[in-house]
N, C-alpha and C positions, 0 to 999 in steps of 0.2 A: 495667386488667385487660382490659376489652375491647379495646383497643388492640393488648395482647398474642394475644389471641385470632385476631382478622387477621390479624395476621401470621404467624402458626403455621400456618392455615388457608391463606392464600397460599403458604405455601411448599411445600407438598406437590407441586404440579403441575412443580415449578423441580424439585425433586430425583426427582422419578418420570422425567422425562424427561430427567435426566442420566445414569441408566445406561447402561453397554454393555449392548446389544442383539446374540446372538450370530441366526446365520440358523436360519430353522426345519428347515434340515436340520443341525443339529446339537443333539443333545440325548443325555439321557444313554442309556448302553446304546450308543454308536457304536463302531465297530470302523472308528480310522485305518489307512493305509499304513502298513506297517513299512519298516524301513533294508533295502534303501539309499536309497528315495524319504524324501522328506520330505513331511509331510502338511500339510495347510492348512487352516485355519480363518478363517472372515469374519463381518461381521457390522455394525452402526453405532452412533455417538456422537452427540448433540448438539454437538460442537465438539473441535476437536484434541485429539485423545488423550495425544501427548508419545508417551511412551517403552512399550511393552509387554513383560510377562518373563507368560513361560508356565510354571506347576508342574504335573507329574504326580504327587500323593501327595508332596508336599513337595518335588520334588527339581528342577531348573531345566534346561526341555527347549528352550527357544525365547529368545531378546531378540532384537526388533524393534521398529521403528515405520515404519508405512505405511500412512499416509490420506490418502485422497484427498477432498477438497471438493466434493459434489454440486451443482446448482444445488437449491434448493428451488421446489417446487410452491405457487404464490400465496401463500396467507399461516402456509405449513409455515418454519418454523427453519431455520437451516444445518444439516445432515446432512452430516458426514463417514463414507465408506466405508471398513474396514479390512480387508487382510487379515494374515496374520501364517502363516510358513512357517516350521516347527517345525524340528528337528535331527532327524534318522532315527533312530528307537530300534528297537530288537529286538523282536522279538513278545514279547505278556506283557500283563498285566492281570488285574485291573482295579485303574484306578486312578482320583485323582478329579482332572480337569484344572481347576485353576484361572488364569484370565487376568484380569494387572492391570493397571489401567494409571495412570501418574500420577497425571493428571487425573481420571478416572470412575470410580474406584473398581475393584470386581473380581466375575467370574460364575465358578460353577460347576458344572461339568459333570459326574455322577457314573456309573461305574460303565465307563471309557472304557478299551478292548483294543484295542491295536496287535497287527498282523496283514496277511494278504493278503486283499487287496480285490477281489474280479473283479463286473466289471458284463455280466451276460448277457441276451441279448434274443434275443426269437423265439416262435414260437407252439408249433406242432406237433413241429418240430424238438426242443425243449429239455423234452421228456419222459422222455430216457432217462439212467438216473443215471451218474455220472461210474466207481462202481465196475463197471458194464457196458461201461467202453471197455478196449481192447486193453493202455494202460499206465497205469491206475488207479492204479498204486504208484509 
C-alpha cells in the first residue's frame, strides 16, 4: 500500500507536465482572423505532439502537425514548439476551440469569435473615433 502511494504521488509531476501548454496570448474571450486569412495559434509540449485536429463547438476547423524541437535550458526537458494554422472561417461566435493532439491529450479555449482583427498604435493621434472619419460606413 505505501508502495502504491509513491507511485501515485510520483506521477503527478509526469502528467502535469505532459499537457499542451497554449501561449498566454491566447485565452478565452479572443477574437481570431476570419476567412480569408487563416489564424494561428501556438504554444508547447513536453515531447512530439504527432498529429493535431483543431474543433470549434464540435465541428473540424484545422488538422496539422508542426513541432519544432527547442533546445532545453540546463536541466529543463525537451520542449517542443507548435504552431498550428487553422482553415479560414467566417465571422461568428462564440465558440469553444478545442486542440488535440495524439499524444498530449487536449486544451480548451472558451467563448472564441472569428472576426476582423486590426492592431492600432499611437498616442495622441488614435483619439478620434473611427464614426468621425469621412467613410465611417
Amino acid at each position: 500500500m505505501c508502495l502504491l502511494r509513491i507511485l501515485v504521488a510520483l506521477s503527478f509531476p509526469l502528467v502535469i507536465h505532459a499537457d499542451l501548454v497554449l501561449s498566454n496570448q491566447i485565452s478565452d474571450g479572443i477574437v481570431l482572423q476570419r476567412g480569408p486569412h487563416s489564424a494561428r495559434v501556438w504554444g508547447w509540449c513536453s515531447y512530439d505532439p504527432g498529429k493535431f485536429v483543431v474543433y470549434a463547438s464540435g465541428r473540424e476547423v484545422g488538422l496539422a502537425r508542426q513541432a519544432v524541437e527547442r533546445m532545453p535550458a540546463s536541466d529543463d526537458p525537451v520542449v517542443f514548439e507548435w504552431t498550428l494554422d487553422m482553415e479560414p472561417q467566417p465571422a461568428g461566435g462564440p465558440y469553444d476551440l478545442t486542440i488535440e493532439s495524439e499524444e498530449e491529450g487536449s486544451v480548451t479555449v472558451k467563448d472564441v469569435y472569428w472576426g476582423d482583427v486590426y492592431l492600432c498604435s499611437g498616442q495622441s493621434n488614435m483619439r478620434m473615433r473611427l464614426n468621425e472619419s469621412s467613410d465611417h460606413e
